[in-house]
C-alpha angles and dihedrals in degrees: 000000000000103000080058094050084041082053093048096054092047097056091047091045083057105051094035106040105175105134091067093046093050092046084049087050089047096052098044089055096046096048085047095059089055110255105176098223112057098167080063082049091051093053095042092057092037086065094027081057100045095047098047086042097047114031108050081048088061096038085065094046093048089047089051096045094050090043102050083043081233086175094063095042113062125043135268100270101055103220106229101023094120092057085047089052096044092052099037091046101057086034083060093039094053098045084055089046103049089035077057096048094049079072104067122084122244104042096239095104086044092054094041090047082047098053092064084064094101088056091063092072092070087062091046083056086045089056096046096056088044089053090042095052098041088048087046095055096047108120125225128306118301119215 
């Protein structure tokens, strides 16, 4: 169940994405009031950003799955789960890479590491269909 609650998050994460607005907004008001690092400020609104887009996105995945009792519901092999994996797994793989990337002087890494970012719609798409198709194949209310 967690790569479904991980898949959740994602897609939520992709059509609101608040957190990353709100760490911009951060940054720009911290380097306007003059801090002297802002690579330390870039890193700062870069967590600040992943935490407030990411967790209350997962708060509200983890509250749908246990309240639809998901897990009692579909059958032991999840159908779809292996759609869910492969997206979340190379989502989770390129937000490391490119938080990695942000490290290195010069830019270029983090522009080459930015530029696979259109590719990450496909597995949007990959985590859509697994959730579909798990959701799809949950049987009747439990009670």
């Amino acid at each position: 169940m967690i790569y479904l609650v991980l898949g959740i998050t994602i897609i939520l994460t992709a059509l609101f994405p608040i957190g990353w607005q709100l760490s911009m907004s951060l940054y720009r008001m911290m380097a306007h009031m003059g801090a002297p690092n802002h690579s330390y400020l870039g890193a700062v609104a870069g967590i600040v950003g992943a935490v407030s887009a990411y967790l209350p996105a997962y708060v509200v995945a983890k509250i749908f799955v246990v309240k639809s009792r998901l897990a009692a519901r579909i059958s032991s092999p999840v159908p779809g789960l292996a759609w869910v994996k492969t997206g979340v797994i190379v989502v989770i793989i390129y937000r490391v890479a490119r938080a990695l990337a942000k490290g290195i002087p010069g830019g270029e890494t983090g522009y080459l590491v930015a530029s696979f970012e259109q590719y990450l719609w496909l597995m949007y798409i990959f985590i859509l269909v697994g959730i579909t198709k798990a959701l799809l194949a949950a049987g009747p209310r439990v009670p």
